[in-house]
C-alpha positions as a Python dict, from the first residue, in 0.01 Angstrom:
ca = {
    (1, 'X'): (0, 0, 0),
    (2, 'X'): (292, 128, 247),
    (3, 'X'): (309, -7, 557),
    (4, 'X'): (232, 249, 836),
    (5, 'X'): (551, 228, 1135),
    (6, 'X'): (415, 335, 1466),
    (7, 'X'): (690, 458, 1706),
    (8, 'X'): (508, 391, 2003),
    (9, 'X'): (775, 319, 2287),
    (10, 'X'): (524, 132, 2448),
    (11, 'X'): (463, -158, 2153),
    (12, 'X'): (514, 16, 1837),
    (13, 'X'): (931, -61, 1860),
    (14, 'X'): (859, -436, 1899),
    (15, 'X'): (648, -474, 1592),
    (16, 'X'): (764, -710, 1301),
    (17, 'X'): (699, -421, 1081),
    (18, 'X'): (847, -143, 1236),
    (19, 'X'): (1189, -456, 1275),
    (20, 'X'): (1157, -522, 881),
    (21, 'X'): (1151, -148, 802),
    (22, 'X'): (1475, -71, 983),
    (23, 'X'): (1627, -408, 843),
    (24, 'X'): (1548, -296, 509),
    (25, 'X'): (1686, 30, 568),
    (26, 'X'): (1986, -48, 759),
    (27, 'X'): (2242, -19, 441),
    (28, 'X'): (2147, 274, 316),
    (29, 'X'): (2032, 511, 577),
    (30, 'X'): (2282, 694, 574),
    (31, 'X'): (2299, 804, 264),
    (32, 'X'): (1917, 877, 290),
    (33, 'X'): (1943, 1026, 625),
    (34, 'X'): (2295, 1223, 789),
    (35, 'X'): (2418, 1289, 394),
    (36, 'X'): (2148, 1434, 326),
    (37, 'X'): (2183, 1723, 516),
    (38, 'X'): (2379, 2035, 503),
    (39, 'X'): (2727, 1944, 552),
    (40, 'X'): (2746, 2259, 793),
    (41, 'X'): (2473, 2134, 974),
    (42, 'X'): (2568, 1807, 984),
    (43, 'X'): (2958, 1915, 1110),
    (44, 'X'): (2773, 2078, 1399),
    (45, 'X'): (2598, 1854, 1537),
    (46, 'X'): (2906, 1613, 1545),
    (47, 'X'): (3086, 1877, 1671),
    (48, 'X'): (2779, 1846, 1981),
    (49, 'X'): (2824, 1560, 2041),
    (50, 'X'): (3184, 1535, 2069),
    (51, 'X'): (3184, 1786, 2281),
    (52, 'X'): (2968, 1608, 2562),
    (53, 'X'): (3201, 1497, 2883),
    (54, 'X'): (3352, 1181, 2876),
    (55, 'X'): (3164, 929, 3071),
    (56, 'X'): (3002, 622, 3061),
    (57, 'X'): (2728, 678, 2852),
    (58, 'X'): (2430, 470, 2650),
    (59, 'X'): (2293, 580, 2277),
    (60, 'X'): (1949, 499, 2263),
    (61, 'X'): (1835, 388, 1907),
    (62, 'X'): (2238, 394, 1811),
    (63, 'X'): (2130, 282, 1431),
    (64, 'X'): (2425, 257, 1248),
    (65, 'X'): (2675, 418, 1498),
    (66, 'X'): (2682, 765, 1252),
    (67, 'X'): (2689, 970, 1558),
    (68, 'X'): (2815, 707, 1827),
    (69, 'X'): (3166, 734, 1680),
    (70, 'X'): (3152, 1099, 1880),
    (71, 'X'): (3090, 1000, 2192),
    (72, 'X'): (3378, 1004, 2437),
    (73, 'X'): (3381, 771, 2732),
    (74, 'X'): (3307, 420, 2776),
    (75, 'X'): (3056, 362, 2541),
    (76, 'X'): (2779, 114, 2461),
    (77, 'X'): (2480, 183, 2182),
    (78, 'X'): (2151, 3, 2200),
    (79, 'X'): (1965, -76, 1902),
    (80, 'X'): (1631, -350, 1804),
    (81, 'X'): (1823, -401, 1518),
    (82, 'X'): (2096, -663, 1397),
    (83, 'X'): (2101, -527, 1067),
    (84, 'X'): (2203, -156, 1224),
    (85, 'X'): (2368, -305, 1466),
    (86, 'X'): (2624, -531, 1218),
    (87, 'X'): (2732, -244, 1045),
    (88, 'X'): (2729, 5, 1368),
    (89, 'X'): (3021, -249, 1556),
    (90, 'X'): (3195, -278, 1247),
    (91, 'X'): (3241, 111, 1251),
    (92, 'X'): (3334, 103, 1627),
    (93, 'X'): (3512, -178, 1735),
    (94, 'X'): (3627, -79, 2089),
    (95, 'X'): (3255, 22, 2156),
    (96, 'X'): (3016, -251, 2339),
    (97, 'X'): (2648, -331, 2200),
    (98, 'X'): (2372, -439, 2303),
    (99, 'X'): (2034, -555, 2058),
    (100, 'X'): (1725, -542, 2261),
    (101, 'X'): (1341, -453, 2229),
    (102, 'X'): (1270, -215, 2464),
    (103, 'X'): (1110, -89, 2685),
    (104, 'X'): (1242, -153, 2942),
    (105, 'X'): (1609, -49, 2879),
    (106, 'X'): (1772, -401, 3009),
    (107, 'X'): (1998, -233, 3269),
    (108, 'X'): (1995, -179, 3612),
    (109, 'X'): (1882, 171, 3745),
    (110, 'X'): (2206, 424, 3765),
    (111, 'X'): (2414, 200, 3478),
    (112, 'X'): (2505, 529, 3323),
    (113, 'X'): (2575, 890, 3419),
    (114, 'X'): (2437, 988, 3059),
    (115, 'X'): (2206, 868, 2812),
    (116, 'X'): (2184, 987, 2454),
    (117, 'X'): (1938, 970, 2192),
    (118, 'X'): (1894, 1116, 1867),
    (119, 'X'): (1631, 1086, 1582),
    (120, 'X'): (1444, 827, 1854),
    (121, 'X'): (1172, 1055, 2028),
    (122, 'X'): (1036, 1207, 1740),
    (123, 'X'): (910, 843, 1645),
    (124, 'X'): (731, 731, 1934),
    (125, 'X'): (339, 854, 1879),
    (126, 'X'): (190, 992, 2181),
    (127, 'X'): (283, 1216, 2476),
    (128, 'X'): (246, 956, 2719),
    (129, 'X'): (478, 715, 2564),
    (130, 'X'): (763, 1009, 2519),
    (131, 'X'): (719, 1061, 2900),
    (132, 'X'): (768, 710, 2932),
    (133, 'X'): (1093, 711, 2732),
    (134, 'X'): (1253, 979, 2939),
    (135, 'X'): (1159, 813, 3268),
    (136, 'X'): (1318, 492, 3158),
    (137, 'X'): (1618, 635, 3029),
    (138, 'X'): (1650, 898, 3355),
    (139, 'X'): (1618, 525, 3546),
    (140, 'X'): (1924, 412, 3430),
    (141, 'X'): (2114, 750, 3345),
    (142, 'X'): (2163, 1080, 3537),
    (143, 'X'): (2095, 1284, 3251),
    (144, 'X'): (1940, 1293, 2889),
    (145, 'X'): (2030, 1454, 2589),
    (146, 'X'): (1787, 1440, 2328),
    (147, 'X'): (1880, 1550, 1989),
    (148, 'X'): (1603, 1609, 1671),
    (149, 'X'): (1494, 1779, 1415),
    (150, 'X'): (1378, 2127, 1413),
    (151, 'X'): (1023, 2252, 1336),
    (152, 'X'): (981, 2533, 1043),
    (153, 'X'): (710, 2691, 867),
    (154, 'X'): (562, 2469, 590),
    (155, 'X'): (661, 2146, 819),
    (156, 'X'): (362, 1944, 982),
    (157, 'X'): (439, 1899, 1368),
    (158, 'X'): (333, 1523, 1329),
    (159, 'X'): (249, 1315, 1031),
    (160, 'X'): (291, 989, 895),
    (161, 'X'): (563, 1039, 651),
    (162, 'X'): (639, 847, 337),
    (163, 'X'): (924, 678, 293),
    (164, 'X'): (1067, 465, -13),
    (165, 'X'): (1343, 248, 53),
    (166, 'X'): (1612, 100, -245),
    (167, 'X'): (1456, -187, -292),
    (168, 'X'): (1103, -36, -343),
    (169, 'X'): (922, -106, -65),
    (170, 'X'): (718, 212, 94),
    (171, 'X'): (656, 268, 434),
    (172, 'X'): (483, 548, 623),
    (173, 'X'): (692, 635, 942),
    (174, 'X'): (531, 870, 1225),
    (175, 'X'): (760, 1207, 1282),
    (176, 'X'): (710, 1461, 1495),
    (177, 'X'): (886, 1794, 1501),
    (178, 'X'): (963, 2058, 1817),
    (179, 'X'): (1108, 2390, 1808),
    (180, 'X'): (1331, 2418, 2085),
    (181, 'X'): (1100, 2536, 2340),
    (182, 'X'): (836, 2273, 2311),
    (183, 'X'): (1088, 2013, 2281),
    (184, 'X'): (1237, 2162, 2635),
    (185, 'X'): (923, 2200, 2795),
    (186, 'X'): (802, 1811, 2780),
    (187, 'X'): (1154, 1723, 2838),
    (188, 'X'): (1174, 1981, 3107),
    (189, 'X'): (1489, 1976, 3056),
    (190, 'X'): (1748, 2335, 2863),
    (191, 'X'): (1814, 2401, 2526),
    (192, 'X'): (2183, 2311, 2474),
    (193, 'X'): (2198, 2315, 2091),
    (194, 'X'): (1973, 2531, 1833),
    (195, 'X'): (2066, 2499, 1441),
    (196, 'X'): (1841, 2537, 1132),
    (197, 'X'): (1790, 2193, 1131),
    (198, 'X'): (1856, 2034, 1439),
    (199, 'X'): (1773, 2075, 1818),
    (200, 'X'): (1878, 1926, 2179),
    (201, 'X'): (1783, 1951, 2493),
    (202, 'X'): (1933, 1788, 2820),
    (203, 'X'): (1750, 1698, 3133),
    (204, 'X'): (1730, 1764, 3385),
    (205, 'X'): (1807, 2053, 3299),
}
């Protein structure tokens, strides 16, 4: 029976499951994740992201560090998990990092004059805990940029996906996908990247 992973910001991120599914996954989600995408699409949203100003900036749900290693600045990526985490400093060495369950975001209101997130929001399960996630991270950040996938035709908006991991465990995970105006409207925030595949938005905006 797969084990269903609720991304609720509010208690879904502390759960032993949801910890043990990202554990498990930690060494290969890469390969199952960023290389699985069009290279071009892939290339562009590095090139996004290394194109953000240099400042002193957080990555929310930093995983592995895949995209981390583009942001400019002084740098620090927040993860729940050691796993991600081990493999994430390894990658960048001058960067700092923290391992926390959140919320809250263990920093002091204004730490940061940007906070980044990608492949985080999508995960948490209800409107009132994504509202929840922005507020904490506009607490201790000027501004938001949210990056995530795009919706298409043929995609559900929200459903518990499967997923099968290497070792042959299975797991359901919640998604949910926004085209670039619905992701824009809850963030109220402006559309600052629109591929095929992926989407961001800042806020404000």
């Amino acid at each position: 029976m797969p084990r269903r992973i609720s991304g609720s910001w509010s208690t879904g991120l502390r759960s032993r499951t949801v910890k043990e599914y990202y554990a498990r996954r930690a060494a290969e989600y890469e390969a199952t994740s960023w290389d699985a995408f069009d290279p071009r699409e892939r290339e562009a949203v590095e090139r996004f992201v290394a194109r953000l100003s240099p400042c002193k900036v957080i990555d929310i749900g930093c995983g592995t560090g895949y995209l981390t290693r583009f942001l400019r600045g002084r740098v620090m990526g927040l993860d729940q998990s050691a796993e991600m985490l081990e493999l994430a400093r390894a990658r960048l060495p001058s960067a700092e990092f923290v391992r926390a369950d959140v919320p809250p975001l263990p920093f002091p209101d204004h730490a940061f004059d940007l906070a980044f997130s990608s492949n985080v929001y999508s995960h948490i399960d209800s409107a009132a805990a994504r509202a929840h996630f922005v507020a904490e991270a506009l607490r201790v950040a000027r501004t938001l940029v949210v990056l995530e996938q795009t919706w298409r035709p043929g995609r559900a908006r929200e459903s518990w996906e499967p997923r099968r991991l290497l070792d042959g465990s299975e797991h359901r995970v919640f998604k949910r996908y926004f085209t670039g105006d619905e992701l824009a409207r809850e963030l109220d925030g402006v559309l600052v990247l629109a591929l095929a595949e992926f989407l961001a938005v800042r806020t404000p905006a």
